[in-house]
C-alpha positions in Angstrom: 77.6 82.9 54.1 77.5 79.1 55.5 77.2 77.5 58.3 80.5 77.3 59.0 81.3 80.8 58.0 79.3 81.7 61.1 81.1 79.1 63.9 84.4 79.8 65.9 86.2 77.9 68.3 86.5 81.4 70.6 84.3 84.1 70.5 85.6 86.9 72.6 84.0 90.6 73.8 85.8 93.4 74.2 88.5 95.0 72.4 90.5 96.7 75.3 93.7 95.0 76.6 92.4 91.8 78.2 90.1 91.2 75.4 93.0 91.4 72.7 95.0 89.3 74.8 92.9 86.7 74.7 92.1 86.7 70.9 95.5 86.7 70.4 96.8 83.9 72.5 93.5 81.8 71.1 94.8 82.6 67.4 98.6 81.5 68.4 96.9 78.0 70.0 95.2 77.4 66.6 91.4 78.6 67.8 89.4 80.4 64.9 88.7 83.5 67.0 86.3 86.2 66.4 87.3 89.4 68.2 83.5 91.5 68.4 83.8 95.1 69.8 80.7 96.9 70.4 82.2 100.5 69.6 84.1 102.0 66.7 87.1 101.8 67.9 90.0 99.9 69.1 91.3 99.8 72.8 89.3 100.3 75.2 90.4 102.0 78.2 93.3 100.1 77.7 94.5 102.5 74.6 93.7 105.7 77.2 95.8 104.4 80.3 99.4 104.4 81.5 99.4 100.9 79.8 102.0 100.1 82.7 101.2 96.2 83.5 102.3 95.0 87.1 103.5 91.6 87.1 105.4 90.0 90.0 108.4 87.8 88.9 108.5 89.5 85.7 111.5 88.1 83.3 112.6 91.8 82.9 113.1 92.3 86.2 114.9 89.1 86.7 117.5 90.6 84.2 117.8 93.3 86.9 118.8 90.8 89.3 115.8 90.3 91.3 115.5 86.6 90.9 113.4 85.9 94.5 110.5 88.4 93.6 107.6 85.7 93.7 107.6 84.6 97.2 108.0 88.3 98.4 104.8 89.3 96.0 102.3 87.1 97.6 103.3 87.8 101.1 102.9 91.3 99.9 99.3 90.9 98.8 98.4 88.4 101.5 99.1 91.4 103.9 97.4 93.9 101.8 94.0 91.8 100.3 94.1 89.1 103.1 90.6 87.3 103.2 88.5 89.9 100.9 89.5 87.7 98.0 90.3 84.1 96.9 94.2 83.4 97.7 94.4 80.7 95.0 93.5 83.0 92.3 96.1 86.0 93.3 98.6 82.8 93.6 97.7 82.2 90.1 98.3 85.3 89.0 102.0 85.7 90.4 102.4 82.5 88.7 101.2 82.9 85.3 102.0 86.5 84.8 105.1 86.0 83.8 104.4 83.2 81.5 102.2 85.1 79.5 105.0 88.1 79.4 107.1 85.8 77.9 104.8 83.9 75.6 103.7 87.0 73.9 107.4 88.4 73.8 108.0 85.6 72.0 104.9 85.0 69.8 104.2 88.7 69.0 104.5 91.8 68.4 104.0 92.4 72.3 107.4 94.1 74.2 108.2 95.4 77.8 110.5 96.5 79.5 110.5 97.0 83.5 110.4 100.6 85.0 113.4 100.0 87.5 112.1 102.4 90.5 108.4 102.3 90.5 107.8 101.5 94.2 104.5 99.5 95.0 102.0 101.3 96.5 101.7 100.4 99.8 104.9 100.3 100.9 104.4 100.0 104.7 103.4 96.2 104.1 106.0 93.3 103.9 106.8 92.3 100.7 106.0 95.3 99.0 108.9 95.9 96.0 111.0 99.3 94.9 110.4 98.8 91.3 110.2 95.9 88.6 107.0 94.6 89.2 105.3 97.3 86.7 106.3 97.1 82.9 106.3 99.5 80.6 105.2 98.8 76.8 107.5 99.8 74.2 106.4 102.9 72.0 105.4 101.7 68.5 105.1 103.5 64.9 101.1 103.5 64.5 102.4 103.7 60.5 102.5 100.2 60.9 99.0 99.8 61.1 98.3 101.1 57.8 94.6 101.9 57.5 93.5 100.4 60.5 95.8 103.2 62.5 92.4 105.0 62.3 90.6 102.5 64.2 92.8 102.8 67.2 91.5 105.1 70.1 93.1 107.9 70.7 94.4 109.0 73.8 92.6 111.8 76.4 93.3 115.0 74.7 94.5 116.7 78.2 97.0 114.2 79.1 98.9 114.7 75.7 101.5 118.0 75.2 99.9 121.1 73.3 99.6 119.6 69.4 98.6 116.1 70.7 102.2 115.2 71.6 102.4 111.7 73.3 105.4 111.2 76.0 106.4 108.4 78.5 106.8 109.2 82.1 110.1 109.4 81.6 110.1 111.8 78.8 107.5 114.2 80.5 110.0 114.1 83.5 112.7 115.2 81.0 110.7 117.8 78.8 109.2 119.7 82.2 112.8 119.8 83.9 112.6 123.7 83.0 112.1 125.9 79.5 116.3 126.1 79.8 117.0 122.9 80.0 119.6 121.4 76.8 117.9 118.0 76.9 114.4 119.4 77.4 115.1 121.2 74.4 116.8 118.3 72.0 114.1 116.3 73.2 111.0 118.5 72.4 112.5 119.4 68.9 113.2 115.6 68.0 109.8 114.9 69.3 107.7 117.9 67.7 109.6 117.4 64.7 107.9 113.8 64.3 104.8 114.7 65.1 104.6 117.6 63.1 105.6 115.5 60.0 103.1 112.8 61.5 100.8 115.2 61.1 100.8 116.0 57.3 99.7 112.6 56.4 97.7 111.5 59.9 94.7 112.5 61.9 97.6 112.5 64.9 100.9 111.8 65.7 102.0 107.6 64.9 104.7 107.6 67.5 102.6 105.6 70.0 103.8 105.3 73.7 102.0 104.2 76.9 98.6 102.3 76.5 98.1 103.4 73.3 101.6 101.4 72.4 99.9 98.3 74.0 96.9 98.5 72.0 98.6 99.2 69.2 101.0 96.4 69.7 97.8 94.1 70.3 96.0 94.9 67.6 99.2 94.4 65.1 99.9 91.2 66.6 95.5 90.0 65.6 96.1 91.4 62.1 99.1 89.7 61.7 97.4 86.3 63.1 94.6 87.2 60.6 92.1 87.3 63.5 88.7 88.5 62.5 87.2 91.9 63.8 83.6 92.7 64.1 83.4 96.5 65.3 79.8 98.0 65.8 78.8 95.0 67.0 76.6 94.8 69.7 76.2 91.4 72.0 72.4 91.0 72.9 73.0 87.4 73.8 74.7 84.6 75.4 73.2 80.9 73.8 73.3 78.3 76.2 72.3 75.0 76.0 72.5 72.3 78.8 74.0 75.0 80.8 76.5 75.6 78.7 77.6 78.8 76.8 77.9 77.7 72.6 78.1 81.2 71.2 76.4 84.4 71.2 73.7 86.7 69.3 74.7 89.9 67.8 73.2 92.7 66.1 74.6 95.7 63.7 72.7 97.8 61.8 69.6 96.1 62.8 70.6 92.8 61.2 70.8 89.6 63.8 73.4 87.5 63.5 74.1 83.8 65.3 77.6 83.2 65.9 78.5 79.7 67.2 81.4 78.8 69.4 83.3 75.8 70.4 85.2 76.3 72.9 84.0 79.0 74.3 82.9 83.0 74.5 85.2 85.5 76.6 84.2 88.4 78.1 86.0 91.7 78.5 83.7 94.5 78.5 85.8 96.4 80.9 83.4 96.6 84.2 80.7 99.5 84.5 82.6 102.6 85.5 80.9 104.0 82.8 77.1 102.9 83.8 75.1 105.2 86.0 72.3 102.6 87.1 75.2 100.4 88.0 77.2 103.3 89.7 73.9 103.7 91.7 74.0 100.9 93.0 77.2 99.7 93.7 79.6 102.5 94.6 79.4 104.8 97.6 77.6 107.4 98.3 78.1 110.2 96.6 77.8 108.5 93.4 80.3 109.3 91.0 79.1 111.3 88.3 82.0 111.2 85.8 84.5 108.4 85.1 88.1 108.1 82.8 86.8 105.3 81.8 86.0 103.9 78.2 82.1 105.2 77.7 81.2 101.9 76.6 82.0 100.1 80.2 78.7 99.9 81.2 78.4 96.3 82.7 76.2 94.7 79.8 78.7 91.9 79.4 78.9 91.3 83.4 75.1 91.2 82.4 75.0 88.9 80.1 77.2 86.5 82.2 74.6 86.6 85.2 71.7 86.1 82.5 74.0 83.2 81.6 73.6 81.7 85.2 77.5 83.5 86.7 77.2 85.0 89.9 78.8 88.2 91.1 82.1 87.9 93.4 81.4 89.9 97.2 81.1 93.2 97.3 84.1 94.9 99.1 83.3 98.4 99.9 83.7 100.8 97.1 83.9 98.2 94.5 86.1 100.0 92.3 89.7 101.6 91.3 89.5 105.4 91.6 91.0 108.4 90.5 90.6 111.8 91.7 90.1 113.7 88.8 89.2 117.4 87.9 86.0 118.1 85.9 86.3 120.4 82.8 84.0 121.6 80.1 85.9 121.6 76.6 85.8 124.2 73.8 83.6 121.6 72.0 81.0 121.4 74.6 82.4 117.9 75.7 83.2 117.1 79.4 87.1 116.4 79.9 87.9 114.0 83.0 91.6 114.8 84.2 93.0 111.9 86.7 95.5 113.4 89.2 98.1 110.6 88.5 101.2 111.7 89.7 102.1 114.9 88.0 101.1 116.8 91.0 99.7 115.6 94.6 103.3 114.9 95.4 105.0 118.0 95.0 106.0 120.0 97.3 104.0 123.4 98.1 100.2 121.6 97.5 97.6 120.5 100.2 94.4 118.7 99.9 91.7 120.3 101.9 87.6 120.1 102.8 85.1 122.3 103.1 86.4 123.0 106.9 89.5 124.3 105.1 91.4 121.3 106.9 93.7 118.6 105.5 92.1 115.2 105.6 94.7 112.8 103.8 98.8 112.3 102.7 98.3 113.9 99.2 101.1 111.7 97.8 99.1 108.4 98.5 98.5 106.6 95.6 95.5 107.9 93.3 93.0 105.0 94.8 94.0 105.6 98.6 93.6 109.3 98.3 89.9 108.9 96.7 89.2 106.3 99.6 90.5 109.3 101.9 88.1 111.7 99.9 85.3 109.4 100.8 86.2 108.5 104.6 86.5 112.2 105.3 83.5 113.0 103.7 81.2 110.9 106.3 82.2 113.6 109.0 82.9 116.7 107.2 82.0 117.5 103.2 85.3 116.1 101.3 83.9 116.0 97.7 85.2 117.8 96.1 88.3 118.5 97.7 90.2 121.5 96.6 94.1 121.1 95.6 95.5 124.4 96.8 99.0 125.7 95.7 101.0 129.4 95.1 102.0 131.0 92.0 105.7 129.4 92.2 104.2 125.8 92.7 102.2 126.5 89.6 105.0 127.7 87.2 107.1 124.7 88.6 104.9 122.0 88.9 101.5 123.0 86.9 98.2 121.4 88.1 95.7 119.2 86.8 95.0 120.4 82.9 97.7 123.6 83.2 101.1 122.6 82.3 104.5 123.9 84.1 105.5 127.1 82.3 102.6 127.9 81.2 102.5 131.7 80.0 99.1 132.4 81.1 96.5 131.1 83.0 93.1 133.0 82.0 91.2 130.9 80.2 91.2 128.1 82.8 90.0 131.1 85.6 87.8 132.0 83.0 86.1 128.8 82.3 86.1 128.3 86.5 88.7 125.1 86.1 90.7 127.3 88.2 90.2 129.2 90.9 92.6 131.9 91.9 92.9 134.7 94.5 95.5 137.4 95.6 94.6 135.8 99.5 94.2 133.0 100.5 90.9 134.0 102.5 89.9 135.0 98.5 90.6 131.7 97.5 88.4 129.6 100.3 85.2 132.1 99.8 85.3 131.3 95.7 85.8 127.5 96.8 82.9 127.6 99.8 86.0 126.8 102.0 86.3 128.0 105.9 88.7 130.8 105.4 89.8 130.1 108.7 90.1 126.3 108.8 92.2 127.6 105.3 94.6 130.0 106.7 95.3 127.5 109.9 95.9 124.4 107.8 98.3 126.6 105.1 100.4 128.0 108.6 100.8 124.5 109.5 102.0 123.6 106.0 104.8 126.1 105.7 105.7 124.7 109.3 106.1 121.0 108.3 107.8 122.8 105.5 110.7 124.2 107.2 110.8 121.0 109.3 110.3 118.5 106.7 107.9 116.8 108.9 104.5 116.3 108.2 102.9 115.1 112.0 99.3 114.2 110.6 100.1 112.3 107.6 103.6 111.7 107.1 103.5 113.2 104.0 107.1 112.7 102.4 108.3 109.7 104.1 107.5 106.8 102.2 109.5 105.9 99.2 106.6 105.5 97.1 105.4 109.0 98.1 109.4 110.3 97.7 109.7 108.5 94.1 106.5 111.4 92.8 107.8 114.0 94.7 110.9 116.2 93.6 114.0 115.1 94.2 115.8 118.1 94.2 113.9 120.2 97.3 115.0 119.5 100.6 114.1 119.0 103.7 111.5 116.9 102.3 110.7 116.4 98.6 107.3 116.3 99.0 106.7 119.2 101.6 106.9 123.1 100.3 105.6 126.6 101.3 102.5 127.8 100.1 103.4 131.7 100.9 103.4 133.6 96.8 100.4 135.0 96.0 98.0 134.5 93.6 96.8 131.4 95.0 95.3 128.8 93.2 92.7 126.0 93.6 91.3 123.2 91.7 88.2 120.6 93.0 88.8 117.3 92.4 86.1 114.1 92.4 86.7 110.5 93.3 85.8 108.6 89.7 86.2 105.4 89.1 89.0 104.0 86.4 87.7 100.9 86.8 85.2 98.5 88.7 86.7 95.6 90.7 83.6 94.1 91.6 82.4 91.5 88.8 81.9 87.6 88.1 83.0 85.3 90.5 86.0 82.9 88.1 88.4 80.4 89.0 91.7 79.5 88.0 91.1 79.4 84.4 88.9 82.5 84.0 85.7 80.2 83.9 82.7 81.9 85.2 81.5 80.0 88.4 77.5 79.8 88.8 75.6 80.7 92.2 76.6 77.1 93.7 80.5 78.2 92.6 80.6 74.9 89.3 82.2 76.2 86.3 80.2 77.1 84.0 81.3 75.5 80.2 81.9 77.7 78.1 81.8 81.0 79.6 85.0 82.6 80.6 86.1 86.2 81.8 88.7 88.9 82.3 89.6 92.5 83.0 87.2 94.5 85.0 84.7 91.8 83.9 86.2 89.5 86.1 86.3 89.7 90.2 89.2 91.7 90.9 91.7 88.8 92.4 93.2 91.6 94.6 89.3 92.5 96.6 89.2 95.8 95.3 93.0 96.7 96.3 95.2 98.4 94.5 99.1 97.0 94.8 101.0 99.0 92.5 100.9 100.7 88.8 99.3 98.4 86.3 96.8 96.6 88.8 93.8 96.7 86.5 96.1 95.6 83.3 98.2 93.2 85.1 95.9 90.5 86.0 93.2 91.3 82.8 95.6 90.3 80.6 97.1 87.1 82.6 93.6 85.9 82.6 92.9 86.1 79.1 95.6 84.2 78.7 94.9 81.7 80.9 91.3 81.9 79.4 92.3 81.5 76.2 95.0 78.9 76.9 92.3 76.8 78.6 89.9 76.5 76.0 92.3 75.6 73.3 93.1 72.4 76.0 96.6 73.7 76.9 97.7 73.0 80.2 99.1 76.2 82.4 103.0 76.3 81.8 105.3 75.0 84.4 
């Protein structure tokens, strides 16, 4: 191999969404791109997530009238980040995010469409939208792939359907409407049907939805381009010379290799959820131990930009986008993290408590504002883990964490101590270490704000963001049920990170900025590798995916020499 065989025009790290992105858009500028992932697979913790991407001003949602949405978004995030992050850079955002929605749509293999009522999460702030903003990718045949379907990362086991069944939001809503239900049941036939003929020829099922659709649709779009992929590949080095980054050191299988850039090296190696040195030190206290993240986001590329001369942003608190999530041990011996999305926490007949047996936070806040309540509470009274408590009927209806709605039985999750169950609730809090006391109070309380449909500590139900998870069919308030049937049931739950938010200080373009704030040539970033242009806040489904992928665009965009479109 030559010289020349061995230089790029982009080098970029990191194969999950904001990584891809950036490839791509450097291959449809013209760039030679070199796209080197450090694992075996394809995705990141992109290919595991919702894959919903939140982008302000979005074209789709201009074809659902909302033509004014741009203005209204930043007043929105001025109110909810105000000074704990850079205003020109969440500006930018709003801005460019729908430009590089509609340069992929048109360039790739890339498609959206906007979920219609997805309310922001903080919907108490001005500005905030009803639904629009988030975007859903398409589903896609993985067939399409060919052999490098293989390569793709497959989705967490436990948030598929028994047989590895992938669904959208929408469908799971459809398929769990009841066992009797005519269109759960044309649904689920069409859907096992495919899967089970997937499944003749395929390690798993090819109809691809959710972040594993993005992914997928990423990863088409490279090979299509022709974009080179180096998987295995481990970065050891940034080369700079005259302070400015020219290309990078790798090794695989022992054997060093130099690869030379000329315009520039990205990095997207998705934060350091997954790091426990760098969970030490940066996120409260206590440390989380387990994360839904992808296991290779453990900060070296942040690390390699700081040996580089980039500086890290400020820190803002907790420094990262959390999840409560429920800790399992698989049949295999492996640890399963389950996230506690939206499947559950809003539904009526389930309550949060501590180890006082007492409420401490609206279970129907979004997943990052209820772990942020996990960890105020906690200061005063022991809040991790929490326990989610609910009754026989909720769990039928509703399920809970890893056991679905209708499920038949239950016993090998009480068996495995997943779940914790007891013909009293006084049963319940001693198996937990909860007051049985502070339990039976706060559940009397509960079935009172039941009847009322009030909830008078934390106004559970009255939001239409917390409405919009809830179920639309129980009244007084969707959100708000009895917990009355014995058994009752209990599952802890964790505050984990999904994400970090705390990373290298960029600007505009996604150039790292040194200690004294000057660009530094070369070096660019996005994702969770990037400062999180929000400080740390979470605005609404698709925060982490929204802005990675507008600034590895812009990243991208910038070192081909293309000025941001108009």
């Amino acid at each position: 191999m030559n010289a020349d065989d061995e230089t790029f025009d982009l080098i970029v790290l990191g194969a999950g969404a904001g990584g891809m992105t950036a490839a791509l858009v450097g291959a449809l500028e013209g760039l030679r791109v070199v796209l080197i992932e450090r694992t075996d697979w394809i995705g990141g913790t992109s290919a595991t997530s919702s894959g919903t991407v939140w982008i302000p001003d979005n074209p789709h949602q201009r074809a659902l009238g909302v033509t004014d949405d741009a203005g209204h978004a930043l007043t929105y995030l001025d109110a909810l980040v105000g000074g704990h992050a850079d205003r020109s850079l969440r500006a930018t955002f709003i801005d460019q995010g729908t430009r590089m929605v509609e340069y992929l749509e048109a360039r790739s293999d890339v498609r959206f469409k906007a979920y219609p009522h997805h309310p922001d999460y903080r919907q108490e702030l001005p500005g905030a939208a009803l639904g629009g903003r988030p975007l859903e990718p398409l589903p896609f045949d993985g067939r399409r792939l060919g052999a490098a379907f293989g390569r793709l990362r497959a989705p967490i086991r436990e948030l598929m359907l028994p047989g590895g069944l992938m669904v959208t939001r929408g469908e799971a809503a459809r398929l769990l409407s009841g066992p009797a239900s005519w269109d759960a049941i044309r649904l689920g036939t069409t859907l096992f049907a495919r899967l089970l003929a997937d499944r003749l020829r395929h390690r798993r099922g090819t109809r691809l939805v959710l972040g594993n659709a993005l992914a997928a649709r990423l990863y088409q779009s490279l090979l299509d381009r022709g974009v080179g992929i180096l998987i295995g590949t481990k970065t050891t080095q940034l080369l700079v010379t005259e302070g400015a980054v020219q290309g990078v050191i790798v090794s695989r299988d022992g054997i060093k290799r130099t690869l030379r850039a000329r315009r520039g090296v990205v990095l997207a190696g998705g934060g350091f959820p997954a790091d426990p040195q760098w969970r030490e030190r940066y996120l409260p206290s206590p440390t989380p131990h387990h994360t839904a993240a992808w296991e290779a986001c453990t900060g070296e590329t942040i690390r390699l930009g700081l040996e580089a001369g980039g500086a890290l942003g400020p820190a803002a608190g907790d420094n990262a986008l959390w999840f409560p999530s429920s800790i399992a041990t698989r049949r295999d011996g492996s640890t399963a993290v389950y996230p506690h999305i939206v499947l559950d926490r809003a539904k009526p007949g389930l309550i949060a408590v501590n180890a006082a047996g007492r409420r401490f936070v609206n279970e129907a806040a979004s997943y990052h504002e209820f772990s942020r309540g996990m960890y105020a509470a906690h200061r005063d009274t022991p809040s991790i883990p929490a326990l989610l408590v609910c009754d026989r009927r909720f769990l039928w209806k509703y399920g809970l964490g890893m056991i679905w709605p209708h499920a038949l039985t239950v016993h090998r999750h009480v068996r495995s101590g997943y779940l914790l169950s007891g013909e009293t609730l006084a049963d319940l809090a001693r198996q937990a270490g909860v007051d049985p006391e502070g339990l039976a109070r706060t559940v009397a309380a509960c079935n009172a704000s039941a009847d009322s449909g009030r909830d008078p500590d934390f106004h559970k139900g009255e939001s239409l963001y917390d409405q919009n998870n809830g179920d639309a069919a129980h009244r007084p308030n969707p959100c708000l049920g009895p917990i009355a049937a014995p058994p009752f049931y209990g599952v802890r739950v964790y505050p984990t990170p999904l994400a970090t938010s705390l990373g290298l200080r960029t600007n505009a373009h996604a150039n790292v900025l040194s200690q004294d704030g000057q660009p530094i040539a070369g070096l660019y970033a996005c994702g969770a590798d990037m400062h999180s242009v929000f400080g740390g806040e979470y605005p609404g489904a698709g925060t982490q995916l929204g802005p990675a992928m507008t600034f590895g665009y812009l990243a991208a965009r910038h070192a081909a020499g293309a000025a941001p479109e108009a």
